[in-house]
Kinemage of the C-alpha trace (Angstrom):
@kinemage 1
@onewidth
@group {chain A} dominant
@subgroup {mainchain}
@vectorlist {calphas} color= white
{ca unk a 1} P -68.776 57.572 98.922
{ca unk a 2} L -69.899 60.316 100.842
{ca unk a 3} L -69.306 64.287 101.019
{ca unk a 4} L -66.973 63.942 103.685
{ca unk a 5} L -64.860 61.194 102.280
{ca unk a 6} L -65.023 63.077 98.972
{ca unk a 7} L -63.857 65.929 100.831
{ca unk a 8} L -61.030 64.729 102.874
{ca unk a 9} L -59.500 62.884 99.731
{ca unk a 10} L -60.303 66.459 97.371
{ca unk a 11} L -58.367 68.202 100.648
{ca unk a 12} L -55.192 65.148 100.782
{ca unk a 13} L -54.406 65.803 96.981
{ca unk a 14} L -54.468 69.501 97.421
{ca unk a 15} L -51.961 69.292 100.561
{ca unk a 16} L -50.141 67.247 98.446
{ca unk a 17} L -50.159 69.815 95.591
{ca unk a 18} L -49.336 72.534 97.597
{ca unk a 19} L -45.982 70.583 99.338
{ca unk a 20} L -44.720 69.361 96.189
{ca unk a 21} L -42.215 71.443 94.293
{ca unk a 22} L -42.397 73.665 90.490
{ca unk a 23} L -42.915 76.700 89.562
{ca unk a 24} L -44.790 78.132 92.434
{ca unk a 25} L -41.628 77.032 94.797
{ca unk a 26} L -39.260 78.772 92.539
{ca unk a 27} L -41.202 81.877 92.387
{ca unk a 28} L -41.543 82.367 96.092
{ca unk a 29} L -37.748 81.072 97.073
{ca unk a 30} L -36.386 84.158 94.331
{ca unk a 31} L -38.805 86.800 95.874
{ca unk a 32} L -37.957 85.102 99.749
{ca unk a 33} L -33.937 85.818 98.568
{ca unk a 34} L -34.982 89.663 97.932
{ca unk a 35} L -36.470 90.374 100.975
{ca unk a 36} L -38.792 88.789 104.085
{ca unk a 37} L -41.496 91.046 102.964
{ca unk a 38} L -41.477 89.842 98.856
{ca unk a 39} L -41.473 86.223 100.338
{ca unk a 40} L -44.629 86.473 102.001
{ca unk a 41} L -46.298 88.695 99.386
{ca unk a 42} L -45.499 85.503 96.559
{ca unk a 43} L -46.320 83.238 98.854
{ca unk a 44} L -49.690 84.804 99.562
{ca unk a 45} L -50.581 85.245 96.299
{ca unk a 46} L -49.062 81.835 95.072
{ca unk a 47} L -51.867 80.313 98.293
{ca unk a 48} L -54.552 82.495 96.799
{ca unk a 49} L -54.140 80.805 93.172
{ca unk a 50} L -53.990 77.579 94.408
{ca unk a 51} L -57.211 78.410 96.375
{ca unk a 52} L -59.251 79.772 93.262
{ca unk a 53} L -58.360 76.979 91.368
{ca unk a 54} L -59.390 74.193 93.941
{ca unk a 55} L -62.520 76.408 94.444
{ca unk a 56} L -63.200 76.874 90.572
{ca unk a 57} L -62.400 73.022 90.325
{ca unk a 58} L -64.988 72.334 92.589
{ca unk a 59} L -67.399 74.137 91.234
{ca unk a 60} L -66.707 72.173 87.878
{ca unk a 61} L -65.596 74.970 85.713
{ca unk a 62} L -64.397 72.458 84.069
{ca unk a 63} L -67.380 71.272 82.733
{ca unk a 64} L -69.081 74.357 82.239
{ca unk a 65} L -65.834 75.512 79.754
{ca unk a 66} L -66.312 72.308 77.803
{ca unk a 67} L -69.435 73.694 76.765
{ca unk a 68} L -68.358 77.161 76.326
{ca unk a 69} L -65.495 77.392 74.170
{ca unk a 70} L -64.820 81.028 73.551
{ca unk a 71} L -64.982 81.831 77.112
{ca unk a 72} L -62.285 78.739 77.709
{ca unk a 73} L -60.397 80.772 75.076
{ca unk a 74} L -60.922 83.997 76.674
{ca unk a 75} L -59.511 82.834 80.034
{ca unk a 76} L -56.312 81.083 78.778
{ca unk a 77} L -55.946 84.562 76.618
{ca unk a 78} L -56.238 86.353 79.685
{ca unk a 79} L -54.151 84.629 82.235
{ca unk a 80} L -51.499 84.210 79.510
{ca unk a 81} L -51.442 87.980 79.540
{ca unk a 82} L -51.303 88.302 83.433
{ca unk a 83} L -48.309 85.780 83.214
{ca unk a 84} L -46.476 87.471 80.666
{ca unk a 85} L -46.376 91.002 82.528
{ca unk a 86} L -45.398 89.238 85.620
{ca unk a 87} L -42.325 87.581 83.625
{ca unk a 88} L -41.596 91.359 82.013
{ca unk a 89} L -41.582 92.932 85.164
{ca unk a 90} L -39.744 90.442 87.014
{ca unk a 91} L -37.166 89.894 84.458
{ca unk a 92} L -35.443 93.052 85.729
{ca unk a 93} L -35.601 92.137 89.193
{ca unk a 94} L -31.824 90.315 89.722
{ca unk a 95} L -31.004 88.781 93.181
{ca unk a 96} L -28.732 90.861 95.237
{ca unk a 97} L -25.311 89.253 95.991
């Protein structure tokens, strides 16, 4: 198989990521509900995720934190963090009737 095959199938299973629905959908649908402006700031950052983690998996971070368990550690520590002040300061925000 070569780099462009392993490309265009890598690309297919993103798009496919990306169009299916979770978390990410529900998070930019409540913010879209508040206000054009909120929509396209979640959905922005929701793309920009999805981008570092394709980008990171490509890189095979994966590999390199099977080595390196503290850091693996340190990086779940840290983007539990992040995703626990972004559920605290959206758990205020209610959607307007």
């Amino acid at each position: 198989m070569d780099i462009a095959t392993q490309i265009a199938t890598l690309a297919l299973v993103y798009f496919l990521a990306c169009i299916s629905p979770g978390p990410d959908f529900i998070v930019v649908t409540s913010h879209a509900l508040s206000g054009r402006k909120a929509g396209l700031h979640a959905a922005l950052g929701v793309a920009c995720g999805c981008m570092l983690w394709v980008g990171l998996a490509i890189l095979g971070l994966g590999f390199v934190l099977s080595g390196l368990a503290w850091l693996h550690q340190t990086l779940r520590m840290i983007c539990a963090a992040v995703s626990g002040l972004s559920g605290r300061s959206s758990a205020g925000v209610g959607i307007p009737p």
